[in-house]
BASE-855450 format. One line per 8 residues: number of its first residue (from 1); their letters; for each residue x, y, z of N, C-alpha, C. Coordinates in Angstrom, 1 decimal, always signed. Last residue first. Example, Ala and Ser with C-alpha at 12.3 -4.5 7.8 and 13.67 -1.06 7.14 Angstrom:
<nodes>
2 = SA = +12.8,-2.2,+7.1,+13.7,-1.1,+7.1,+12.9,+0.0,+7.9  +13.2,-5.7,+7.8,+12.3,-4.5,+7.8,+13.2,-3.3,+7.8
</nodes>
This chain:
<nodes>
158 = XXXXXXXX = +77.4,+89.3,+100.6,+77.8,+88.4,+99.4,+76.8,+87.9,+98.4  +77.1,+90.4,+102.6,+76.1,+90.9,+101.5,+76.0,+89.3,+101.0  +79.0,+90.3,+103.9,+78.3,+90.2,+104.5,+77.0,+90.4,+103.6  +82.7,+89.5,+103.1,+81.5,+90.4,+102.7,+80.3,+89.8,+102.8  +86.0,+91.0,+103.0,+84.8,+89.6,+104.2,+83.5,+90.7,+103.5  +88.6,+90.9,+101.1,+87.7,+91.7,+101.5,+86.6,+90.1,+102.5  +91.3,+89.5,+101.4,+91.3,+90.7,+100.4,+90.1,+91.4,+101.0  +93.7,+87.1,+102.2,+92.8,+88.3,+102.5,+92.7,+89.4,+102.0
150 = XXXXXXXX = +95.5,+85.2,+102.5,+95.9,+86.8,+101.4,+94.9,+87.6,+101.1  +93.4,+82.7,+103.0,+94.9,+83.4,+103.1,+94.7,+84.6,+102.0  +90.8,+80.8,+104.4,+91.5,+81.8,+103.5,+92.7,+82.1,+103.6  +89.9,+78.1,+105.4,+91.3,+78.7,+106.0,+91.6,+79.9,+104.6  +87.7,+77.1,+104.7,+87.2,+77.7,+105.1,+88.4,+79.3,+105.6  +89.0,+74.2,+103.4,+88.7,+75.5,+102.9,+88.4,+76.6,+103.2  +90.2,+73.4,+106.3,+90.9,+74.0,+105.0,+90.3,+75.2,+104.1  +87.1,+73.0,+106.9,+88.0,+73.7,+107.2,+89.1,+74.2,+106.4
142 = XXXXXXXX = +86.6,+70.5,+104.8,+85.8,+72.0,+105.3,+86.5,+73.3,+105.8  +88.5,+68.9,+105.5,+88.3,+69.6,+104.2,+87.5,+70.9,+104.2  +89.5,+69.0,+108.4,+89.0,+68.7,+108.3,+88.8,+69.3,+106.4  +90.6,+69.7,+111.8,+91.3,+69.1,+110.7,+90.8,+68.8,+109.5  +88.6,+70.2,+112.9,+88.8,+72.0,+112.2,+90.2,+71.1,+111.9  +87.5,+68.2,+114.4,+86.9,+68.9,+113.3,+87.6,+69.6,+112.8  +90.0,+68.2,+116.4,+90.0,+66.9,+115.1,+89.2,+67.5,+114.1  +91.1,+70.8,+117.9,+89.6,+69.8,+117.7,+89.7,+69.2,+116.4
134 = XXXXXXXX = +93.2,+72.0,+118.1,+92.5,+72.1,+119.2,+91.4,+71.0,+119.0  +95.1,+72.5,+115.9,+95.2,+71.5,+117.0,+94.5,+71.4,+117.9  +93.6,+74.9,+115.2,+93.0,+73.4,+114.0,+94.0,+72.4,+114.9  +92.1,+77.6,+115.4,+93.4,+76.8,+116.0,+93.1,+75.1,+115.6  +91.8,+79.0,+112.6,+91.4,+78.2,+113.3,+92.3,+77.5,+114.5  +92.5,+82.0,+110.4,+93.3,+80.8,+110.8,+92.3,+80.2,+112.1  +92.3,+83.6,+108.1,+91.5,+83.0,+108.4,+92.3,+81.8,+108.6  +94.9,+86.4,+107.0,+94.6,+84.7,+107.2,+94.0,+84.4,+107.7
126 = XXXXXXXX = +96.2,+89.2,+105.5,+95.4,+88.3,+106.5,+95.3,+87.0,+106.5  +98.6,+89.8,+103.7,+98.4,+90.1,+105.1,+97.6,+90.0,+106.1  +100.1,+86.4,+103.7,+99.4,+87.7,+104.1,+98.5,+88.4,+102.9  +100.9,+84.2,+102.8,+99.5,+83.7,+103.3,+99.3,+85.4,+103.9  +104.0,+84.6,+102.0,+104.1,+84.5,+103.5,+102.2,+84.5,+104.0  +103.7,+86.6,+100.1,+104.3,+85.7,+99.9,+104.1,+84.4,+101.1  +102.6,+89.0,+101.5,+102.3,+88.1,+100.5,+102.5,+86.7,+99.9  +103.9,+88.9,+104.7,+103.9,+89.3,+103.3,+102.8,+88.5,+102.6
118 = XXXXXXXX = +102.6,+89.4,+107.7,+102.9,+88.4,+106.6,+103.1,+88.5,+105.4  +104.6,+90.6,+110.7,+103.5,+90.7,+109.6,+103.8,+89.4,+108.2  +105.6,+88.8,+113.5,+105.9,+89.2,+112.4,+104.2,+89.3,+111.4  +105.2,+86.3,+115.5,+105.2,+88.2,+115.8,+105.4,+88.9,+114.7  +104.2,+84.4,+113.7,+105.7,+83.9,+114.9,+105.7,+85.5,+114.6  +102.1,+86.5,+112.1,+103.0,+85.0,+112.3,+104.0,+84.6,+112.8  +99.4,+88.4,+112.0,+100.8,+88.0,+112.4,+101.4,+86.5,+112.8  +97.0,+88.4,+111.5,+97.6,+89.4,+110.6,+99.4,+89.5,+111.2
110 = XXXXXXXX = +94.4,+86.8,+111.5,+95.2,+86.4,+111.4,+96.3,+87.9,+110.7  +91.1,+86.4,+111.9,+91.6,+87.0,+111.2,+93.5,+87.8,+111.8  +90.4,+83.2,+114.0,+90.6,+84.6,+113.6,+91.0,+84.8,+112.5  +88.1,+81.0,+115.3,+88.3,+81.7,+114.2,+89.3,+83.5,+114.3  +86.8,+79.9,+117.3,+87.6,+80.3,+117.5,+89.1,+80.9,+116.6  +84.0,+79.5,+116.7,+84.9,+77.9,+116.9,+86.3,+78.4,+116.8  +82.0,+80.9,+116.9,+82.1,+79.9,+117.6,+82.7,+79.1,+117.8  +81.9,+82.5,+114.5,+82.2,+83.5,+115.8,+82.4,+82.1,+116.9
102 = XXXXXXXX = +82.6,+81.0,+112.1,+83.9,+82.0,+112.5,+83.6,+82.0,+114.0  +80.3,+79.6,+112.5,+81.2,+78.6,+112.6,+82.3,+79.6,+112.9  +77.9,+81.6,+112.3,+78.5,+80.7,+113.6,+79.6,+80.0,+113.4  +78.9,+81.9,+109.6,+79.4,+83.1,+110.8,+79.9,+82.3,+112.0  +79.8,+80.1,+107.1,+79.0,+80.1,+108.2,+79.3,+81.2,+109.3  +81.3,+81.3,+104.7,+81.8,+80.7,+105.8,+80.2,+80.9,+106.6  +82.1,+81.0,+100.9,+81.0,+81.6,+101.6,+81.4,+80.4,+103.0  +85.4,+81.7,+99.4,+83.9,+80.3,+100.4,+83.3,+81.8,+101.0
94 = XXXXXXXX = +87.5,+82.6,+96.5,+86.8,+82.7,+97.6,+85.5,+81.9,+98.1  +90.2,+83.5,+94.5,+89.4,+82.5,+95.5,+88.2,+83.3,+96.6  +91.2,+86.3,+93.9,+89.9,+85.7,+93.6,+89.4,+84.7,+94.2  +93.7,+86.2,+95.2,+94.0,+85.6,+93.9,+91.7,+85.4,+93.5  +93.1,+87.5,+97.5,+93.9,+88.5,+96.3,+93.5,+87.8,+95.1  +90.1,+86.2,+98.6,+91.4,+86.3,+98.9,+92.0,+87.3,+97.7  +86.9,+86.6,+99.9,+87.6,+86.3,+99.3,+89.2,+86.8,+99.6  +84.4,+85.0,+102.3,+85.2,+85.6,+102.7,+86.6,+85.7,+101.1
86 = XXXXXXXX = +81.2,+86.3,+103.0,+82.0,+85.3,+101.8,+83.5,+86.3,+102.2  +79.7,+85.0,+105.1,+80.0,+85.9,+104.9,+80.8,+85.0,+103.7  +76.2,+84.5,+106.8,+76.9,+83.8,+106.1,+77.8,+85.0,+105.6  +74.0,+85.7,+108.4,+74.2,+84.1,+108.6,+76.0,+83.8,+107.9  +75.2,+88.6,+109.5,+74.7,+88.0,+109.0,+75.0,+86.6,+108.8  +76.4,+91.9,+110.3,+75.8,+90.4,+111.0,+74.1,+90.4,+109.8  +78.2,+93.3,+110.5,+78.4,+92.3,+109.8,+77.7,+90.9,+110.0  +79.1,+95.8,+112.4,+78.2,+95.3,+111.7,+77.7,+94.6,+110.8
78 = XXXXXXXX = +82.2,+95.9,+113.3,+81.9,+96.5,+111.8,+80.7,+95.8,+111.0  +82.0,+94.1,+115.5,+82.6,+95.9,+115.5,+81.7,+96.8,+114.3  +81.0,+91.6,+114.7,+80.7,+92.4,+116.0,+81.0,+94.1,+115.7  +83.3,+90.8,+113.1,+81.9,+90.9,+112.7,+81.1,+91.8,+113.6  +85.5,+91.2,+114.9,+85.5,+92.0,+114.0,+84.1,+92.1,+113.3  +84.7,+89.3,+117.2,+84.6,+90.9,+117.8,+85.1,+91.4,+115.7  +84.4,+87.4,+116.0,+83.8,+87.5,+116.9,+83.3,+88.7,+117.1  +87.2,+86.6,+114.9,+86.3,+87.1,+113.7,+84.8,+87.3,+114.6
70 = XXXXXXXX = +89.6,+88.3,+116.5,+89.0,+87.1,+116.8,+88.0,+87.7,+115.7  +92.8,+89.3,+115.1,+91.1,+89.8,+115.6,+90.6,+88.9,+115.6  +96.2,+87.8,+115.8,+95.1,+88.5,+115.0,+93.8,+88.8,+115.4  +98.2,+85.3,+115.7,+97.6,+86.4,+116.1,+97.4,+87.6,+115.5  +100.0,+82.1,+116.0,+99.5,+83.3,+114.9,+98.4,+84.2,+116.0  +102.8,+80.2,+116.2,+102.0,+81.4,+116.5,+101.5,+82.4,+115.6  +102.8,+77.0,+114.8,+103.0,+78.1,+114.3,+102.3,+79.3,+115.6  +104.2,+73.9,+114.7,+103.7,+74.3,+115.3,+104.1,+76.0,+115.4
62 = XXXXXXXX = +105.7,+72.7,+111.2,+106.0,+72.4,+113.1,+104.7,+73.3,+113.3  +105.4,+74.4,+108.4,+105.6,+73.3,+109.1,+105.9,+73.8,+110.9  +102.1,+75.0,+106.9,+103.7,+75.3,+107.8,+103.8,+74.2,+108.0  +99.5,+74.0,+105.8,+100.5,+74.8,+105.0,+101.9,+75.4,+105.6  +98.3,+72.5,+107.7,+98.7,+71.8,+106.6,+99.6,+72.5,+105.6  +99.5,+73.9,+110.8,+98.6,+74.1,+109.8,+99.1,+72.7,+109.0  +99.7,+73.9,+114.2,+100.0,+73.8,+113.4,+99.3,+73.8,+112.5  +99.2,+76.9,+117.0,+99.1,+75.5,+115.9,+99.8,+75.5,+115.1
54 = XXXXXXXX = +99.0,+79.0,+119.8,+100.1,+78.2,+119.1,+99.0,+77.5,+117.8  +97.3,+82.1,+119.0,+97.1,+80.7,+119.7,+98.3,+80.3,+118.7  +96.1,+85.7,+120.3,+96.9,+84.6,+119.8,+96.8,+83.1,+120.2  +93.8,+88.5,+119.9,+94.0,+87.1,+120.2,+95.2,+86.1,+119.5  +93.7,+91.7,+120.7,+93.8,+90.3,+119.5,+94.0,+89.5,+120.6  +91.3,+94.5,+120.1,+92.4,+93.5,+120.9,+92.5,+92.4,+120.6  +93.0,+96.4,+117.7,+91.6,+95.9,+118.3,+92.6,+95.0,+119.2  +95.0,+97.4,+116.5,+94.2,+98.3,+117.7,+93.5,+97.6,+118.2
46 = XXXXXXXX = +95.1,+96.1,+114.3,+95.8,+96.2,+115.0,+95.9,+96.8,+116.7  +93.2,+97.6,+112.4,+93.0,+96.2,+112.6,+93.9,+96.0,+114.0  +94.5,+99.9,+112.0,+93.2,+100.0,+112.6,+92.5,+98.5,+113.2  +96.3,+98.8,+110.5,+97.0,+99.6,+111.6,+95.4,+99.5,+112.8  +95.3,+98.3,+108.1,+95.9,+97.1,+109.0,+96.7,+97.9,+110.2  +92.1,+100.0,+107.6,+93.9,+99.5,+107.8,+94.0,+98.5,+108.9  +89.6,+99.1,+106.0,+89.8,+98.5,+107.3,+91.6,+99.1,+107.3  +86.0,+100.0,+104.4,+88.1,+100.1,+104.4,+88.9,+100.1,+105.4
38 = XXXXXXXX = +83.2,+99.2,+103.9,+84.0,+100.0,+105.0,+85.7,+99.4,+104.8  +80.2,+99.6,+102.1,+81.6,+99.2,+102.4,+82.4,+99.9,+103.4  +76.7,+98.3,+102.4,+77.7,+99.9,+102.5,+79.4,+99.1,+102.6  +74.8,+96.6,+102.0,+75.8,+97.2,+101.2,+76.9,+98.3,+101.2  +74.0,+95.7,+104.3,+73.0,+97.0,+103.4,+73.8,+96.8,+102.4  +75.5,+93.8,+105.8,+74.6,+93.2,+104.8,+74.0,+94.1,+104.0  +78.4,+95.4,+104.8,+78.0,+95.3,+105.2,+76.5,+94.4,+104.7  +81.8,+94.6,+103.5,+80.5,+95.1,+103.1,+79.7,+94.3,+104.1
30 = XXXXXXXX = +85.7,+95.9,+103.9,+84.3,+94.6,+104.7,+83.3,+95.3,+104.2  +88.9,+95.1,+102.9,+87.3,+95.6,+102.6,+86.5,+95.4,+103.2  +91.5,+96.0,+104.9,+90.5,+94.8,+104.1,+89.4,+95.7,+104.2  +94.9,+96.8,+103.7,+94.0,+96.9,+103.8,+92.7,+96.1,+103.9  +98.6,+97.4,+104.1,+97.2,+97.0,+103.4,+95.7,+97.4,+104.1  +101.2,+94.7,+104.8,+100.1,+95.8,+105.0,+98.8,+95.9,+104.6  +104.1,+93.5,+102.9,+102.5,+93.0,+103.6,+101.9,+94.5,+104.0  +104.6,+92.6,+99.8,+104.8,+93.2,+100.8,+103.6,+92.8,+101.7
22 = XXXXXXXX = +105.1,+91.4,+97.1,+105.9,+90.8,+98.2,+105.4,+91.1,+99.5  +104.7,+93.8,+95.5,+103.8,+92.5,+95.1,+103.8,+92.2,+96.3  +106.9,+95.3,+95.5,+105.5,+95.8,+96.2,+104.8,+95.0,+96.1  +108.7,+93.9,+94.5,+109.4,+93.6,+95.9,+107.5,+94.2,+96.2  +108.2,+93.8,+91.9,+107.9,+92.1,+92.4,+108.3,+92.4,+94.0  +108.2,+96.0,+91.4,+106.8,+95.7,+91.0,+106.6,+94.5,+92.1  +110.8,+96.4,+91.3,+110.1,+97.2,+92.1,+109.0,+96.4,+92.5  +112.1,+94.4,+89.4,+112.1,+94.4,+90.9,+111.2,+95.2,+91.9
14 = XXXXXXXX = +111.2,+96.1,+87.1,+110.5,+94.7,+87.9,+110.5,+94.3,+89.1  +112.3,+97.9,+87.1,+111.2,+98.3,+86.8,+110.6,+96.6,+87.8  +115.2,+97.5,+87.0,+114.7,+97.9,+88.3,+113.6,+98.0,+88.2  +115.3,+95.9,+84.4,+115.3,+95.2,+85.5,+115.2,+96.0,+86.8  +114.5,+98.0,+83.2,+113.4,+97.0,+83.0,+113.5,+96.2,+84.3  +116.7,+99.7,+82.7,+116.1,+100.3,+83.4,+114.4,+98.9,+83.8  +118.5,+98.3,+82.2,+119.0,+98.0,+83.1,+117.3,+98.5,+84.2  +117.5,+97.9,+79.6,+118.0,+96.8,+80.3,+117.8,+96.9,+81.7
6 = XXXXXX = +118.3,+100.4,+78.5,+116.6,+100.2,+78.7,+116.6,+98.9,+79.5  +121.1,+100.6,+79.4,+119.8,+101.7,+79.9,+118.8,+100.8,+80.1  +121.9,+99.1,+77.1,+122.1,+98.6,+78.4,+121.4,+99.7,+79.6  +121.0,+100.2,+75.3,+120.2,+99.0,+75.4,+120.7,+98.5,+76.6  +122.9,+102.5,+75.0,+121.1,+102.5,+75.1,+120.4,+101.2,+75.5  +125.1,+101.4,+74.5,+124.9,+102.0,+75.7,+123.4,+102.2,+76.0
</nodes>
């Protein structure tokens, strides 16, 4: 009977772990070029006025709505002005992005998918998304890379 306890108790220990892994919400870090940091909810993210565009990605299939803060007005809000921002993700990845290319080529910070938030599992709970049916360029390796997912922090220091 003890070993079907400690069993039973491992397998709700994990589930827990693997369903709050899964989740979306959250938060994003943004550092300023001084260095100062600022902790963003995704509720406060939410408030701002967003922008949506149909596309398709290399990572969905068919043709996707996504919507989210134009990176225009979020560099703009939270003083983030500088040439170049590094934008990293959960798993550590992370590009240093040209600003002008976020604030100019119609870049958002992505925090909904066909109207729905994005788990983790699911490239959340942010995404540096491009409308990439709009211009052959933003099909491009560059781009790709430039397409963060699972958004962790944008940092203006970098």
């Amino acid at each position: 009977m003890k070993s079907f306890a400690k069993v039973l108790t491992l397998v709700v220990a994990m589930v827990g772990f693997v369903s709050a892994g899964a989740s979306a919400g959250g938060s994003l870090k943004l550092t300023k070029p001084d260095g100062e940091v600022v902790t963003v909810s995704m509720d406060k993210l939410m408030e701002m006025p967003a922008v949506e565009f149909y596309t398709s990605t290399p990572w969905t299939n068919g043709v996707q709505k996504f919507q989210g803060v134009s990176f225009d007005l979020l560099l703009e809000t939270y003083g983030l002005d500088a040439d170049m921002v590094r934008v990293a993700a959960l798993n550590d990845y992370s590009v240093i992005v040209p600003t002008n290319v976020l604030r100019n080529d119609g870049a958002i910070l992505a925090y909904h998918l066909n109207d729905a938030e994005m788990s983790v599992r699911e490239k959340g709970p942010f995404w540096v998304v491009f409308p990439y049916d709009r211009d052959v360029r933003f099909q491009t390796d560059t781009y790709w890379a430039y397409s963060v997912w699972q958004v962790k922090s944008v940092d203006a220091k970098n």
